[in-house]
ChimeraX commands (.cxc) that place a marker at each C-alpha (Angstrom):
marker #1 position -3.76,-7.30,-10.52 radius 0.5
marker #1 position -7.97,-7.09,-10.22 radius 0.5
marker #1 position -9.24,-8.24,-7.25 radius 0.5
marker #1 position -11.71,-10.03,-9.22 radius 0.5
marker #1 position -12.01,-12.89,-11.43 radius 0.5
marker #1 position -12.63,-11.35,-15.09 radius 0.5
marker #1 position -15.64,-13.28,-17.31 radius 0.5
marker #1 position -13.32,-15.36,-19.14 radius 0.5
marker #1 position -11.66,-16.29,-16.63 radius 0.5
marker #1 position -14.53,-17.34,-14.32 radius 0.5
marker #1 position -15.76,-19.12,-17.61 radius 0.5
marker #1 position -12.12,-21.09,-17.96 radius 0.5
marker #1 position -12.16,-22.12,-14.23 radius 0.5
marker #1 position -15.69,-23.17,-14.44 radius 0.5
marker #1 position -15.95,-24.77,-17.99 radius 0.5
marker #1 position -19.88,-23.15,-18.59 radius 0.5
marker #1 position -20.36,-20.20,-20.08 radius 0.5
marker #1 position -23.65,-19.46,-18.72 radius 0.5
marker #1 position -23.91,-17.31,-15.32 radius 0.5
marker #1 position -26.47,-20.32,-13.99 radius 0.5
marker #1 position -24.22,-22.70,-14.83 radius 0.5
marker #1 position -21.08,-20.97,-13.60 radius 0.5
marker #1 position -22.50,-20.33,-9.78 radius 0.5
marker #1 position -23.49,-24.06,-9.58 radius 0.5
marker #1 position -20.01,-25.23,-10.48 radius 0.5
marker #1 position -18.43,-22.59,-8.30 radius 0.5
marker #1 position -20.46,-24.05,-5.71 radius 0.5
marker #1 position -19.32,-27.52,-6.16 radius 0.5
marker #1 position -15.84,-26.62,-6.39 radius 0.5
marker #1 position -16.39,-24.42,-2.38 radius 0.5
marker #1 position -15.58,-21.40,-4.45 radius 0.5
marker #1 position -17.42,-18.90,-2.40 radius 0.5
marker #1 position -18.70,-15.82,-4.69 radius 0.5
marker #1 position -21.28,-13.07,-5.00 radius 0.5
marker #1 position -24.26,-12.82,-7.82 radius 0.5
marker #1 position -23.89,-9.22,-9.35 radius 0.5
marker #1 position -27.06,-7.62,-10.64 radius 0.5
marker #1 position -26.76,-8.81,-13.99 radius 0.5
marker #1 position -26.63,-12.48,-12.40 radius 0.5
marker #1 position -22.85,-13.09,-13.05 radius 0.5
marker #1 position -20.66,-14.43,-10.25 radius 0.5
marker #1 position -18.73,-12.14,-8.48 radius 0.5
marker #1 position -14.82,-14.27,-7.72 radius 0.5
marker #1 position -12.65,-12.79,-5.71 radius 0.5
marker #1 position -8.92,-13.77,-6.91 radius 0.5
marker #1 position -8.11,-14.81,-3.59 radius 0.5
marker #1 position -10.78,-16.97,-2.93 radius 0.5
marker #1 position -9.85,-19.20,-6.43 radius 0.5
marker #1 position -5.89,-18.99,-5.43 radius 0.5
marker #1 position -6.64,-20.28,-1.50 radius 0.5
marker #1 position -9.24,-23.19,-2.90 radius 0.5
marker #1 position -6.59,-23.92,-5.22 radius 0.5
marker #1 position -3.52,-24.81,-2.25 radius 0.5
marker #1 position -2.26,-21.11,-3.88 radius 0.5
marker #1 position -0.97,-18.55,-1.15 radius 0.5
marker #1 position -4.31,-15.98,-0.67 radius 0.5
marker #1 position -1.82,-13.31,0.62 radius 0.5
marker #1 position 1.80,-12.21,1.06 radius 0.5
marker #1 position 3.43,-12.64,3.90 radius 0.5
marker #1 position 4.48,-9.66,6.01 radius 0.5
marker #1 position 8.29,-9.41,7.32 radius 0.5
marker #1 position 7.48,-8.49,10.65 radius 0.5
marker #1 position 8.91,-5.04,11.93 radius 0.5
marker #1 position 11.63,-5.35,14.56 radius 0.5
marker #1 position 13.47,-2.94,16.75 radius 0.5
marker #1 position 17.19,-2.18,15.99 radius 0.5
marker #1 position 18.89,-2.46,19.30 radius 0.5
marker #1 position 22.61,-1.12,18.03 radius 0.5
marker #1 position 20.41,2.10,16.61 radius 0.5
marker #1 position 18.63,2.68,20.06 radius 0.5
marker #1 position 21.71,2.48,21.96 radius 0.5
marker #1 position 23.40,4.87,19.99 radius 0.5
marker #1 position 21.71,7.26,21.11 radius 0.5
marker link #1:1,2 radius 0.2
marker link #1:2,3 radius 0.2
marker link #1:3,4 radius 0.2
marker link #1:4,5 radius 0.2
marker link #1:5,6 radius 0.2
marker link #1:6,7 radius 0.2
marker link #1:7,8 radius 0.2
marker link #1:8,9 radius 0.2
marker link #1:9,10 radius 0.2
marker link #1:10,11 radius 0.2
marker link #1:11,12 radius 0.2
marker link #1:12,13 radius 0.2
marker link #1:13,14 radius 0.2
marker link #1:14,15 radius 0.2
marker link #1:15,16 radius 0.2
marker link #1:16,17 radius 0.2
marker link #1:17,18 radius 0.2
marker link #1:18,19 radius 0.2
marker link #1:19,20 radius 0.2
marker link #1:20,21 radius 0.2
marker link #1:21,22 radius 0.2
marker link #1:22,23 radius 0.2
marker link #1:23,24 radius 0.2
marker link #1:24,25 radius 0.2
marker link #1:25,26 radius 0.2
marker link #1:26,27 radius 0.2
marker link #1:27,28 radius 0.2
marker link #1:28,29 radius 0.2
marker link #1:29,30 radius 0.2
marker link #1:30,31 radius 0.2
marker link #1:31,32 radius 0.2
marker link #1:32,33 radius 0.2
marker link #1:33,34 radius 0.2
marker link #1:34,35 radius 0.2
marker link #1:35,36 radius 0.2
marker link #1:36,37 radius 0.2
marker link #1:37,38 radius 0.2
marker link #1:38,39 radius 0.2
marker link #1:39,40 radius 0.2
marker link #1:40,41 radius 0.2
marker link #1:41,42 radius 0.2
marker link #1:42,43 radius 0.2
marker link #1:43,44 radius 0.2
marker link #1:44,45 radius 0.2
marker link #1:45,46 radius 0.2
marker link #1:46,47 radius 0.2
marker link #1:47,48 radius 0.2
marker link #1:48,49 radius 0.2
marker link #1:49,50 radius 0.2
marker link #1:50,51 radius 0.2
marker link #1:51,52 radius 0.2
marker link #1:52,53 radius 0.2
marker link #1:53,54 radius 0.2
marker link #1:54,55 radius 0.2
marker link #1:55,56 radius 0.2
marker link #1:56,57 radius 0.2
marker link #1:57,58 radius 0.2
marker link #1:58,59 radius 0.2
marker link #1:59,60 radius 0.2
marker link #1:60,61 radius 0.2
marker link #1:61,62 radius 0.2
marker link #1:62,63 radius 0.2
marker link #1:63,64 radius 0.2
marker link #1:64,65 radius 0.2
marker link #1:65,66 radius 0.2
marker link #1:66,67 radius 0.2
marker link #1:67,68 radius 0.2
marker link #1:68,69 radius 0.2
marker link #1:69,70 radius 0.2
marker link #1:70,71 radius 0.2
marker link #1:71,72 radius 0.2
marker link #1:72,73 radius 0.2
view
């Protein structure tokens, strides 16, 4: 999966199809985002899917230390 937002989809979450238009909704939404050189917004995936009540990240199983191996030794 891209770690950003393609155009369409930026366009689809906004509802505007113009860059201008796009970064103000973003803004009003508390989408946080970048303006590339060609004046599109940059939307990281995660950003959208934490705003959203989505999980930004998967959880880790933490590591753990297996006793009955260590005292086989």
């Amino acid at each position: 999966m891209d770690l950003l937002l393609t155009d369409d989809e930026v366009t689809m979450l906004t509802d505007y199809e113009k860059p201008k238009a796009q970064c103000r909704q973003l803004m009003k939404m508390g989408i946080t985002f970048e303006v590339g050189r060609t004046g599109k917004p940059k939307v990281l995936r995660d950003a959208v899917k934490e705003k959203l009540g989505g999980s930004s990240f998967r959880k880790r199983k933490e590591p753990a230390v297996n006793v009955a191996a260590l005292s086989g030794m």
